[in-house]
One Martini backbone bead per residue (centre of mass of N, CA, C, O) as a GRO file, in nm:
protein
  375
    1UNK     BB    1   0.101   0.036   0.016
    2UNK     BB    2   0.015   0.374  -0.033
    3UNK     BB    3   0.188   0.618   0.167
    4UNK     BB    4   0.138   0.933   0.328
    5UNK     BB    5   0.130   1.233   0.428
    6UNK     BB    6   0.100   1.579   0.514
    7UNK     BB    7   0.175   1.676   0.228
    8UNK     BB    8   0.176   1.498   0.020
    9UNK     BB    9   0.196   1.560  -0.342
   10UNK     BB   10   0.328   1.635  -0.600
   11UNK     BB   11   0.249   1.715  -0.935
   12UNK     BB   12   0.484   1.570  -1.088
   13UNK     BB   13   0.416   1.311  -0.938
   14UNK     BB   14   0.139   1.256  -1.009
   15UNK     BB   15   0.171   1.230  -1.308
   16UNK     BB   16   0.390   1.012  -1.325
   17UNK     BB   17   0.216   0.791  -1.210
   18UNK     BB   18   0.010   0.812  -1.413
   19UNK     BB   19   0.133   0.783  -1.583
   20UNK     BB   20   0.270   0.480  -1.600
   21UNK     BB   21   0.017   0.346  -1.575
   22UNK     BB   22  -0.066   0.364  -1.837
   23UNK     BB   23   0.130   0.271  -1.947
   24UNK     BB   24   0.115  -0.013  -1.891
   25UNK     BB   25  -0.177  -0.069  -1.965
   26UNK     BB   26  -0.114  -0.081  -2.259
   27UNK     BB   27   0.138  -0.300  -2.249
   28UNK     BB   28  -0.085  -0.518  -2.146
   29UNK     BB   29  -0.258  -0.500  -2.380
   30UNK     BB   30  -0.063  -0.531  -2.637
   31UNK     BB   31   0.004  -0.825  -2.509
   32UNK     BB   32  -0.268  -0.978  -2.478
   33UNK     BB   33  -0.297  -0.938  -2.821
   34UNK     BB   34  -0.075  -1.113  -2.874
   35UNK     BB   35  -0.150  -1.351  -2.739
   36UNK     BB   36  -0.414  -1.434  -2.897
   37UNK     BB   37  -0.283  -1.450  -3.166
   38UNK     BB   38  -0.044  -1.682  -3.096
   39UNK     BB   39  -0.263  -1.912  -3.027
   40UNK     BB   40  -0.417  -1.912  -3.302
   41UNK     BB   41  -0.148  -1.971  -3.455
   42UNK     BB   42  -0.117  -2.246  -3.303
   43UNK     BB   43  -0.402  -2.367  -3.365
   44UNK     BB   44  -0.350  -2.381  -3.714
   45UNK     BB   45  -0.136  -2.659  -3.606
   46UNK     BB   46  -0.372  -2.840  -3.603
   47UNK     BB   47  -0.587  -3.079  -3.649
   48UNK     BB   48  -0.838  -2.991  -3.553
   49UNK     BB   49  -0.820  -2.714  -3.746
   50UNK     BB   50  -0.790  -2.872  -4.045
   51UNK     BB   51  -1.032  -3.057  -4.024
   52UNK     BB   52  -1.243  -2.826  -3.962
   53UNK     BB   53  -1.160  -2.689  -4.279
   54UNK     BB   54  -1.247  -2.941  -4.426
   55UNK     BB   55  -1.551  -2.989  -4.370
   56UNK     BB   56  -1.644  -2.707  -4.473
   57UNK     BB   57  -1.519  -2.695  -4.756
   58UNK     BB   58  -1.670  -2.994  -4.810
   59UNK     BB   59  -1.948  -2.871  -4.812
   60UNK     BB   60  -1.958  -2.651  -4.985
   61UNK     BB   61  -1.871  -2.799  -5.278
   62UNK     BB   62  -2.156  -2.937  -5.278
   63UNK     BB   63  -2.351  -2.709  -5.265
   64UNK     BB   64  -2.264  -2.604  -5.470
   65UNK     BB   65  -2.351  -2.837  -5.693
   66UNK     BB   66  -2.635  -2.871  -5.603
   67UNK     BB   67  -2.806  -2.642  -5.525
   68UNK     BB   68  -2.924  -2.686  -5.233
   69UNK     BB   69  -3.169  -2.521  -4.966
   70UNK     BB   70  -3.313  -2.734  -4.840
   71UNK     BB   71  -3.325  -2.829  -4.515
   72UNK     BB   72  -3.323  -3.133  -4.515
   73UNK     BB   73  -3.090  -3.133  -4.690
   74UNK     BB   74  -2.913  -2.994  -4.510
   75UNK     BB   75  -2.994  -3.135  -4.242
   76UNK     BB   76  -2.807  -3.408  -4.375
   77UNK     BB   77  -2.527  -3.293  -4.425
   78UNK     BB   78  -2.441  -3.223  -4.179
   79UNK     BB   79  -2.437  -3.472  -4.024
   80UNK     BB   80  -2.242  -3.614  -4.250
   81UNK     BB   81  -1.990  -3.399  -4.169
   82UNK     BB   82  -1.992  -3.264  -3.888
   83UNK     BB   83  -2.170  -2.999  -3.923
   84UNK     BB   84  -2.326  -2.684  -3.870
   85UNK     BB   85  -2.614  -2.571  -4.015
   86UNK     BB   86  -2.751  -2.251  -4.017
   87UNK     BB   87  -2.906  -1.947  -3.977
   88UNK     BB   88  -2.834  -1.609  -3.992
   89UNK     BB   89  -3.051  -1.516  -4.234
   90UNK     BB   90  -3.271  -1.478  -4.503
   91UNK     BB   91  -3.015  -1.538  -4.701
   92UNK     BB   92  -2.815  -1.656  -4.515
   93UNK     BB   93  -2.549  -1.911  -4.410
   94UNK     BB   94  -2.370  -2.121  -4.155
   95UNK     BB   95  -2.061  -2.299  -4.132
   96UNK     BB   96  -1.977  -2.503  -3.854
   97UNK     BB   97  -1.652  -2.611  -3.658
   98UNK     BB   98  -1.483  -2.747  -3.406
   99UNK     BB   99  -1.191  -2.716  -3.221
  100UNK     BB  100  -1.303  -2.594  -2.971
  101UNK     BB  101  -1.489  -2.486  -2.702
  102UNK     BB  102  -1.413  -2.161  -2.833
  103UNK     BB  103  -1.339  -2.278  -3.125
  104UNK     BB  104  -1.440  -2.176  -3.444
  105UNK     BB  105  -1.513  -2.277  -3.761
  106UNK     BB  106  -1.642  -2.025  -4.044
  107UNK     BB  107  -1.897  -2.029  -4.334
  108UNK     BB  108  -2.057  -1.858  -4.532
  109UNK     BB  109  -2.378  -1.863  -4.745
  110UNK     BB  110  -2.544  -1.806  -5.068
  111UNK     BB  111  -2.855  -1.823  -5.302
  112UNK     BB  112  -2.959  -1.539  -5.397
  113UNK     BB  113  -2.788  -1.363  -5.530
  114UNK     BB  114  -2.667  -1.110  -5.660
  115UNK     BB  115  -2.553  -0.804  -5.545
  116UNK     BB  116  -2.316  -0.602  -5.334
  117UNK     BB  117  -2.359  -0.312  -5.187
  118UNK     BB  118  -2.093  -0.159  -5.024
  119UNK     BB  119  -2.199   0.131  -4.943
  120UNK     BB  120  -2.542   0.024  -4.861
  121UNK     BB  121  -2.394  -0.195  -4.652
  122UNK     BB  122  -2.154  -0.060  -4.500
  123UNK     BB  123  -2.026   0.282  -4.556
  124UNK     BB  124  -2.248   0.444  -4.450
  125UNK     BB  125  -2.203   0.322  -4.177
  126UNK     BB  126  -2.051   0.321  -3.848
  127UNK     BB  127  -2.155   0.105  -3.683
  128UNK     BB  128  -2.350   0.213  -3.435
  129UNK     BB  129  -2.625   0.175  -3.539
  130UNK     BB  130  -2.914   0.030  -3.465
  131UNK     BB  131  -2.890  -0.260  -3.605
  132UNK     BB  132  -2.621  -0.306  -3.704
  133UNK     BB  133  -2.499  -0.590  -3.958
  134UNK     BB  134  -2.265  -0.736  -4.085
  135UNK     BB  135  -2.203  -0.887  -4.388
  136UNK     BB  136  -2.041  -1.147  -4.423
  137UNK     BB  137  -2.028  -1.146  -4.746
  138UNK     BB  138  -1.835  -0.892  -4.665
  139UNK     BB  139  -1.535  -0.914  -4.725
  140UNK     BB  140  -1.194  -0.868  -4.815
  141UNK     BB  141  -1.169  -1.098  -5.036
  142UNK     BB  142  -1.406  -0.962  -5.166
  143UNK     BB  143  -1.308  -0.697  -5.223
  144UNK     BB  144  -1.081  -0.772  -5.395
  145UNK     BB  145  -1.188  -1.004  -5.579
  146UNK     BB  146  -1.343  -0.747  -5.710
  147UNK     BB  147  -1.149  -0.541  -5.807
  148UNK     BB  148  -0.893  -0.682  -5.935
  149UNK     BB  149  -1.054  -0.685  -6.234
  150UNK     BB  150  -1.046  -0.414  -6.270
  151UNK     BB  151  -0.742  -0.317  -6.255
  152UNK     BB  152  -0.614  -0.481  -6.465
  153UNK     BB  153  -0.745  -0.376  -6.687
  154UNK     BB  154  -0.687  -0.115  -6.682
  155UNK     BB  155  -0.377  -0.138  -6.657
  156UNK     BB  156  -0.358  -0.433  -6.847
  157UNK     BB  157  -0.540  -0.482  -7.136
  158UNK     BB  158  -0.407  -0.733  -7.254
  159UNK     BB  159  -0.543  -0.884  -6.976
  160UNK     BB  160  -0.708  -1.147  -6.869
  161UNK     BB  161  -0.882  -1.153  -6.587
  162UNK     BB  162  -0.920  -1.299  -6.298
  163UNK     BB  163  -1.259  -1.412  -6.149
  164UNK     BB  164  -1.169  -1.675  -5.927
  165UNK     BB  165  -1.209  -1.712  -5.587
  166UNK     BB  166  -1.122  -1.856  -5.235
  167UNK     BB  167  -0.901  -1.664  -5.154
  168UNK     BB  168  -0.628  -1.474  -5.033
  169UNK     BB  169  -0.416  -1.675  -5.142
  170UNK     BB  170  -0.505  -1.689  -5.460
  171UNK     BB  171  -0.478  -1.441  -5.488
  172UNK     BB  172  -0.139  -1.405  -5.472
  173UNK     BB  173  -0.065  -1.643  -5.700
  174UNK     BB  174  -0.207  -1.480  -5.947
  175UNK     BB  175   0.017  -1.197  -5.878
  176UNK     BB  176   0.239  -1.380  -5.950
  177UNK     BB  177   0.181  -1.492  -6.200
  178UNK     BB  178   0.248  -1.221  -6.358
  179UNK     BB  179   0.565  -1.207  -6.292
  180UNK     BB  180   0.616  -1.426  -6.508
  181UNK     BB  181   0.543  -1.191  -6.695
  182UNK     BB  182   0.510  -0.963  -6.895
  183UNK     BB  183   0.341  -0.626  -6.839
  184UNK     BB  184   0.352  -0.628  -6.522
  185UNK     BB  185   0.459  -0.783  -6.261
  186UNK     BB  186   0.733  -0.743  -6.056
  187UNK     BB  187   0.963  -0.854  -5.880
  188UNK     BB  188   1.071  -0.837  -5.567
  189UNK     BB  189   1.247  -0.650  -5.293
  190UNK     BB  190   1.286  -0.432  -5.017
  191UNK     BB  191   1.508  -0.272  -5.147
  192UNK     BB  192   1.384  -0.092  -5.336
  193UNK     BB  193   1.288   0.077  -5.079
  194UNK     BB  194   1.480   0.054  -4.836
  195UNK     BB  195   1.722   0.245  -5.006
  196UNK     BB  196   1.543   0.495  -4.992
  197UNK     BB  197   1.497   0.806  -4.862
  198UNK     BB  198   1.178   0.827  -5.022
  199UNK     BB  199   0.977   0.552  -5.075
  200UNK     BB  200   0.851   0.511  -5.458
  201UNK     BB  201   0.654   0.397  -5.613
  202UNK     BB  202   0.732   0.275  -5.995
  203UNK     BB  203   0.610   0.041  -5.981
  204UNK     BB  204   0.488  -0.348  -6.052
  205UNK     BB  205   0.523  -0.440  -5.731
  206UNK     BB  206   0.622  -0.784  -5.600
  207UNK     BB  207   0.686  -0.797  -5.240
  208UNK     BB  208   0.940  -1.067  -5.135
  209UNK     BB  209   0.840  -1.005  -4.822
  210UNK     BB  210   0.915  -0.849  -4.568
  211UNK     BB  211   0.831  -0.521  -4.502
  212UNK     BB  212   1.061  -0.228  -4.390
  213UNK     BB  213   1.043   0.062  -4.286
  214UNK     BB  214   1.205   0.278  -4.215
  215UNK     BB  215   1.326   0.543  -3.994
  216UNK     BB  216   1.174   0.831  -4.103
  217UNK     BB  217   0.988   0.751  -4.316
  218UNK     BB  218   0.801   0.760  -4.661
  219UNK     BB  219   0.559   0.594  -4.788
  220UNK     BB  220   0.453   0.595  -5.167
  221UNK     BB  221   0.168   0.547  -5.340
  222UNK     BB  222   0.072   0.617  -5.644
  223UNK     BB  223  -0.183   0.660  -5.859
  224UNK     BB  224  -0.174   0.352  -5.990
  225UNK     BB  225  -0.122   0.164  -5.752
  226UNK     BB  226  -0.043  -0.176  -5.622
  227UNK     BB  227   0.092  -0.327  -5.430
  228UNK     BB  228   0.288  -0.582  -5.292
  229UNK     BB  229   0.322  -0.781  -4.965
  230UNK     BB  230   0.452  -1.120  -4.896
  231UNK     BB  231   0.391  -1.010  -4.581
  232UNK     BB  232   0.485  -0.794  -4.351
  233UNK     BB  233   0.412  -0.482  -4.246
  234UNK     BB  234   0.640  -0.202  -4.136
  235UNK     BB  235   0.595   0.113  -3.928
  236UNK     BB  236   0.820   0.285  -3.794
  237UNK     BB  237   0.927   0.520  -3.649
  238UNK     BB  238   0.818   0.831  -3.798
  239UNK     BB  239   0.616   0.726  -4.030
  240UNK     BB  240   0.475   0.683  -4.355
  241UNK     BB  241   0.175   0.619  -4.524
  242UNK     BB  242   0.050   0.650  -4.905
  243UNK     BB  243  -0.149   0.405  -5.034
  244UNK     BB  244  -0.199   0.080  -5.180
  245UNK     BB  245  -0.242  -0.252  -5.017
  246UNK     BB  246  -0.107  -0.564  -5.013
  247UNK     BB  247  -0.105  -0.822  -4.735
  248UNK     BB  248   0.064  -1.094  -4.660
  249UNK     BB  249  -0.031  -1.011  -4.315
  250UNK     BB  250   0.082  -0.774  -4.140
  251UNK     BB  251   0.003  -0.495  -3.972
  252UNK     BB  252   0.282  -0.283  -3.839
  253UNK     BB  253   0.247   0.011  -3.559
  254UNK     BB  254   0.378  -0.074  -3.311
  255UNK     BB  255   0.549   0.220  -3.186
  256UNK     BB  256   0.698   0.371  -2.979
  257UNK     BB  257   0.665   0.678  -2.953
  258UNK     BB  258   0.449   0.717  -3.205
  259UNK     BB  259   0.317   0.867  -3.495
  260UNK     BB  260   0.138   0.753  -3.745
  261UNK     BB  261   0.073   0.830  -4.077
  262UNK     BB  262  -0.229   0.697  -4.270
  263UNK     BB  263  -0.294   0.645  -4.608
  264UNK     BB  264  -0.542   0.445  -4.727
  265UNK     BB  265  -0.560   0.108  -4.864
  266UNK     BB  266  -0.588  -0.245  -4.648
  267UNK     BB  267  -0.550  -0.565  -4.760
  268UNK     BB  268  -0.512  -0.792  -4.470
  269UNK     BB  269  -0.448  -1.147  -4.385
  270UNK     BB  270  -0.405  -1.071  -4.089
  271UNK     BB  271  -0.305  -0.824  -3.892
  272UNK     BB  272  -0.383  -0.523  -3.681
  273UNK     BB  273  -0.126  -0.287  -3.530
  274UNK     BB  274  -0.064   0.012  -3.336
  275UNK     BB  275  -0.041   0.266  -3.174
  276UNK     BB  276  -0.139   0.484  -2.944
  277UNK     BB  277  -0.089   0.732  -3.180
  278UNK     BB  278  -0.303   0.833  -3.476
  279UNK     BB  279  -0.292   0.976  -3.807
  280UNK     BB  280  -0.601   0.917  -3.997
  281UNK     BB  281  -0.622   1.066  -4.262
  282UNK     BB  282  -0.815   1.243  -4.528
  283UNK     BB  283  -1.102   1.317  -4.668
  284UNK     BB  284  -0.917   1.238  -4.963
  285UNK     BB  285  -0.770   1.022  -4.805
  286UNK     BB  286  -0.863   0.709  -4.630
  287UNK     BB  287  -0.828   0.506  -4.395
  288UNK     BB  288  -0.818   0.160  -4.477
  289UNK     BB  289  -0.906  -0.174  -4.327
  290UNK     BB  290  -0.858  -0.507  -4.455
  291UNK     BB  291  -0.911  -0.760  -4.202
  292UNK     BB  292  -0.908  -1.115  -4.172
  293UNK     BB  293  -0.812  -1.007  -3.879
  294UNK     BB  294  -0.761  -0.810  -3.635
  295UNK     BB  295  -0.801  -0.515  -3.467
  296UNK     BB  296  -0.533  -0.292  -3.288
  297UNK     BB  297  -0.666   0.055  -3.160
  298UNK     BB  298  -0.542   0.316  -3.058
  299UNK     BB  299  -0.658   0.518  -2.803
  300UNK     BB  300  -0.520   0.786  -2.987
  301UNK     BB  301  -0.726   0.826  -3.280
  302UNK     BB  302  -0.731   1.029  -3.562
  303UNK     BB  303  -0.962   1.061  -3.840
  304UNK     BB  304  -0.990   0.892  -4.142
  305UNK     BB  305  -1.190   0.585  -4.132
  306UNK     BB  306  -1.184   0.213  -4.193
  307UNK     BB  307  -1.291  -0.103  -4.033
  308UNK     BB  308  -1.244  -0.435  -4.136
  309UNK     BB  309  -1.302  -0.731  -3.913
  310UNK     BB  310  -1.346  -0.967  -3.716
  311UNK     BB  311  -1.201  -0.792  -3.472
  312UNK     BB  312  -1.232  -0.540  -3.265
  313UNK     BB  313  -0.951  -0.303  -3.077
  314UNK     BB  314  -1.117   0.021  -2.960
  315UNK     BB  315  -1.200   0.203  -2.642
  316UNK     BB  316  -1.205   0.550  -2.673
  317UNK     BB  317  -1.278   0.854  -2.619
  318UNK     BB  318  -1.012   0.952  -2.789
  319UNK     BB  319  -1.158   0.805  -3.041
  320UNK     BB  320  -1.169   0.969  -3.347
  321UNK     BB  321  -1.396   0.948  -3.626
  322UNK     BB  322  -1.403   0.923  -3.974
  323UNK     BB  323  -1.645   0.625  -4.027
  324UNK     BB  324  -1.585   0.358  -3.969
  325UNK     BB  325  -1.684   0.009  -3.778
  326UNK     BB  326  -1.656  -0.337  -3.889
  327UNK     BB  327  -1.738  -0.659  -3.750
  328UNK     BB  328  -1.823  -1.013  -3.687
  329UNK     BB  329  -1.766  -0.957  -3.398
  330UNK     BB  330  -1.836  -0.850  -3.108
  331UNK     BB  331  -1.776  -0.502  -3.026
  332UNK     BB  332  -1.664  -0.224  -2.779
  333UNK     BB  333  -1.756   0.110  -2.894
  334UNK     BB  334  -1.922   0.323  -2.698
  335UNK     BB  335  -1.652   0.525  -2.626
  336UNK     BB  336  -1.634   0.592  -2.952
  337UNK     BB  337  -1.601   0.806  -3.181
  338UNK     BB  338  -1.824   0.859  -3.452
  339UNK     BB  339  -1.837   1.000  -3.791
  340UNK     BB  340  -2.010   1.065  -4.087
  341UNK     BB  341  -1.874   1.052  -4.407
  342UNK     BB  342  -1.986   1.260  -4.644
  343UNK     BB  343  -1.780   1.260  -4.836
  344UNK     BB  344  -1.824   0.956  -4.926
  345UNK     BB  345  -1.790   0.820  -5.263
  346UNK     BB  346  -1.828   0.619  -5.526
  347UNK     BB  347  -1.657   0.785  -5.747
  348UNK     BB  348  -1.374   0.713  -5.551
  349UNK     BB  349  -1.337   0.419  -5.496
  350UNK     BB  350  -1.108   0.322  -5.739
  351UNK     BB  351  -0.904   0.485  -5.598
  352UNK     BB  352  -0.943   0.309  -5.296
  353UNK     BB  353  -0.971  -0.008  -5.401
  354UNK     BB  354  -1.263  -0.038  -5.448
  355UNK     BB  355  -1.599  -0.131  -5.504
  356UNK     BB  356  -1.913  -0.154  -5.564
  357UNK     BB  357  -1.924  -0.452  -5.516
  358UNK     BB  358  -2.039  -0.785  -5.479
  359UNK     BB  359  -2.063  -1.065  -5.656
  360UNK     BB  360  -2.182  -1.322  -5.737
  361UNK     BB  361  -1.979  -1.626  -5.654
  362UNK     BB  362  -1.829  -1.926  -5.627
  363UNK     BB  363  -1.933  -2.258  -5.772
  364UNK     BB  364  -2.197  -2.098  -5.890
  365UNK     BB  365  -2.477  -1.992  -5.966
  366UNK     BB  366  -2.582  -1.808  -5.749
  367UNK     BB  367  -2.329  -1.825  -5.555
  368UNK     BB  368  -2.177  -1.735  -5.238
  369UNK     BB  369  -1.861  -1.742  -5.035
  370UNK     BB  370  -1.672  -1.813  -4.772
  371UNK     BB  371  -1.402  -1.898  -4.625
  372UNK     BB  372  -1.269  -2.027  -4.384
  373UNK     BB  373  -1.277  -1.970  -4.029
  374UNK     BB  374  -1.154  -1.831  -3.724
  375UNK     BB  375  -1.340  -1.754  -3.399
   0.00000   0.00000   0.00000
């Protein structure tokens, strides 16, 4: 027990207490969401976590092919491949199977066919409003894999995009398989950026490998460039991006005492963490965050941004954004500010990444799915 005199302590150590407090605090928090990530990342590596997405994958492969959505048809093949296939919503179904007691393989799939307008279904709103509910049906792969056939054809006229993926891996692949032909991506190492003063993508290059911005550099992606780094991606102290990336892996923006400066869109397959304040995009050019695993973003956190991920981890009246906040599991948002972004339009998707909605598709006629993932 911390004991006082009679006279008190001075202000100036009152502040010190309190930062140190904070410090630890955050530091706990930001441990805390590593070792969660860690566990996950664990259990990616059991049997019984691919035995499950094998279940779930070998299910949608049938209903694809089968096409009957008809109850009795479902629940008499959930029973036959062990796993539990349920109604999400009206038009939405869900196939989980079990890794452990608290984590399960998930994904959804729809037969009723159409569009989803990624506006009018996710972007229009802050995600605060009373009974927003994320489409599950609009992934970030989902979301990439509707724009990248716009922009190949859009950079590369002579080239037919491939447009039917599976996964955030096959769109990878894909466009690793680019590199291998002339007049479109080419192979690079991370060195092409990080040898350079203030390192400008000039080029359409698939960086092979973990890229890491020095410190104190500013990484920048012109219109109409659209980066690709098969890695995690790391932005050091004092360091700032600009422009669209594909990552495959992880976006660490977590460096103490730094203050990072984010604009563009951000496709990643694995988590994003950030520092503890953060200042995100600007009006004509937000922070767009589109990740396939978690988001921890820091307590400090101010400017034009929108977070799409499985799980968000942000809840602080200092976090004040102007953009959405949207994720599949549920989130405690409720002392965060969101205000609504008039600025965002339509008419700008195409600069920012964004496709203007998600098409049906992905193994037959009005049928479309997301890949398995663990929740």
């Amino acid at each position: 027990m911390l004991k006082l005199n009679h006279k008190g302590i001075g202000i100036a150590t009152a502040i010190g207490i309190v930062t140190l407090v904070l410090a630890i605090a955050t530091t706990l928090l930001t441990y805390a969401v590593f070792q969660a990530n860690l566990v996950d990342k664990n259990m990616e590596r059991t049997e019984a976590y691919a035995n499950s997405v094998q279940a779930v994958d070998a299910t949608l492969q049938i209903i694809a092919r089968d096409q009957n959505f008809d109850s009795t048809y479902l629940s008499d093949l959930a029973t036959y491949m062990g796993v539990n296939i349920t109604a999400y919503n009206e038009n939405v179904y869900m196939i989980t199977s079990m890794v452990t007691s608290t984590k399960l393989i998930t994904s959804y799939f729809s037969g009723s066919g159409g569009d989803i307008s990624t506006y009018s279904s996710v972007f229009a709103y802050t995600g605060k409003e009373p009974g927003f509910e994320l489409d599950p049906l609009v992934t970030p792969t989902a979301l990439l894999a509707s724009y990248l056939p716009q922009f190949i054809t859009t950079t590369f006229p002579s080239i037919t995009p491939e447009t039917e993926f599976t996964d955030f891996q096959s769109i990878m692949d894909y466009l690793y398989s680019l590199t291998q032909s002339s007049g479109s991506y080419s192979l690079q190492s991370a060195t092409i950026l990080t040898n350079l003063t203030n390192p400008i993508v000039s080029g359409h290059w698939y960086i092979n490998g973990d890229l890491s911005i020095p410190t104190g550099k500013n990484l920048t992606i012109p219109s109409g460039y659209l980066l690709v780094v098969d890695g995690t991606l790391s932005l050091p102290k004092n360091s700032t991006i600009t422009g669209n990336v594909i990552i495959n892996g992880d976006f660490d923006c977590n460096v103490r005492n730094s203050i990072p400066q984010i604009q563009g869109t951000f496709y990643i397959s694995g988590d994003v963490t950030t520092s503890k304040t953060n200042i995100l995009g600007i009006s004509s050019q937000p922070a767009i965050f589109l990740a396939e695993g978690n988001i921890a973003l820091g307590s400090d956190s101010t400017g034009y941004a929108y977070f799409l991920s499985t799980k968000f981890t942000g809840n602080n009246k200092n976090i004040i954004i102007t953009g959405g906040i949207y994720s599949v599991l549920p989130s405690n948002i409720s002392k965060t500010i969101i205000y609504e972004n008039t600025y965002l339009s339509e008419s700008n998707f195409y600069s920012y990444a964004l496709p203007t909605s998600v098409p049906s598709s992905g193994g037959g006629s009005g049928f479309i799915f997301t890949s398995p993932k663990m929740n």
